[in-house]
N, C-alpha and C positions, 0 to 999 in steps of 0.2 A: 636910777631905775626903781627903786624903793616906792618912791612917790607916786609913779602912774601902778606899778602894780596897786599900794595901798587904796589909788584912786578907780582901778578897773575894779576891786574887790568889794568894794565899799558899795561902788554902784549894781553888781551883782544881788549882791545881799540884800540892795532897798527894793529894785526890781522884782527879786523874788518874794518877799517880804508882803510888797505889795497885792504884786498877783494871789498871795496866799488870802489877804484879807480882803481882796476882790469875790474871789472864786466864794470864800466862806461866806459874803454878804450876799451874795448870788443865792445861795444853796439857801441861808438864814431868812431871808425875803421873802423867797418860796414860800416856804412852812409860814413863817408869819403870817401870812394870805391864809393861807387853809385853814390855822386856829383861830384868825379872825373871822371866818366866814361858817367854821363850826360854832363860834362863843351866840354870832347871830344868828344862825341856824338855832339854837338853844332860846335864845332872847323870841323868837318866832315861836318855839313851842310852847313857851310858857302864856307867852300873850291868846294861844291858842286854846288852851289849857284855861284860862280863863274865861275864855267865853264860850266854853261846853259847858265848863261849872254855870257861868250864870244862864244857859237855856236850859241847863236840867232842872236848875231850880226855879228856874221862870215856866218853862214848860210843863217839868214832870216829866222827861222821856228819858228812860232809860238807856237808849242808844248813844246820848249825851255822856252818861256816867262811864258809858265799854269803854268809851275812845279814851279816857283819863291812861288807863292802862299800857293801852297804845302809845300815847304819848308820852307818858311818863319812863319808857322803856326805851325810844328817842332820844330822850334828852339825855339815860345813860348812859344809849352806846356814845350820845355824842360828846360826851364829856371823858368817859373812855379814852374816845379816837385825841381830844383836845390834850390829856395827858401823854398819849404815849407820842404826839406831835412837839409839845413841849420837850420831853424825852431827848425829840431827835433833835431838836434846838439846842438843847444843851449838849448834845455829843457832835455837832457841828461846828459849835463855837469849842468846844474844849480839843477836837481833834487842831482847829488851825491853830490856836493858841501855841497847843505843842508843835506841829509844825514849824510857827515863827519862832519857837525858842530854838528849835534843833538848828534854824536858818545862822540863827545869832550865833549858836556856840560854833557851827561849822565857818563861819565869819571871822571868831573873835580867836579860834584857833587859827585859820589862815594868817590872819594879822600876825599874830603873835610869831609865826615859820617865817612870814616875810620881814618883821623887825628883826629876828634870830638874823636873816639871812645876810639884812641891811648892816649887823653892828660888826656879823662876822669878816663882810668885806670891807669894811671901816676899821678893824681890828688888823687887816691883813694890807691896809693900805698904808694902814699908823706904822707897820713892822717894815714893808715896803721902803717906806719914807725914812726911814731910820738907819735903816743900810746904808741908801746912799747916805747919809749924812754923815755915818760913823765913817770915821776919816783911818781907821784901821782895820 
């Protein structure tokens, strides 16, 4: 019986295990998308940001020079938002991490109750066996 337990427990554990770095790839993916589309959100304001600089100085118009302001306080918040997204990326990967470790140790303690349990009745079969044989 040892065996299909070790073998239903085993496959528990990968399943779970699994699902865990399914779900956090899921949630990780996400965020990825958003700080990548913040980073070129940022790669747009700069290229933007450039060519106000070259018509105020091709121009001369001052409404060229306002906007630097405006944009340059864009690319803050967006770099901001791009930190505390990295933030959540790293607290998504470190929360499943722990997860799969807690999955392991609740696994590699099970194991260890069902091997207990396995040597116990192999202990008690050994004694079993012994009886009958003891001829007194």
């Amino acid at each position: 019986m040892g065996f299909l337990d070790k073998t239903i427990e085993k496959t528990k554990a990968t399943t779970k295990s699994m699902s865990s770095k399914f779900n956090e790839g899921k949630d990780a993916n996400k965020i990825e998308s958003q700080i990548k589309a913040e980073k070129q959100k940022v790669r747009d304001l700069y290229e933007t940001i450039g060519k106000e600089y070259y018509r105020w100085t091709y121009d001369g118009d001052e409404s060229h020079k306002e906007c630097f302001d405006s944009l340059v306080s864009q690319i803050n918040q967006s770099r901001k938002t791009i930190e505390d997204l990295e933030a959540q990326l790293d607290e998504i990967r470190n929360k499943g991490k722990e997860e799969r470790d807690n999955i392991k140790a609740e696994h590699d303690a099970k194991m260890e109750e069902i091997e207990a349990a396995d040597a116990e009745a192999k202990a008690e079969k050994e004694r079993i066996k012994k009886e009958k044989d003891d001829t007194f």
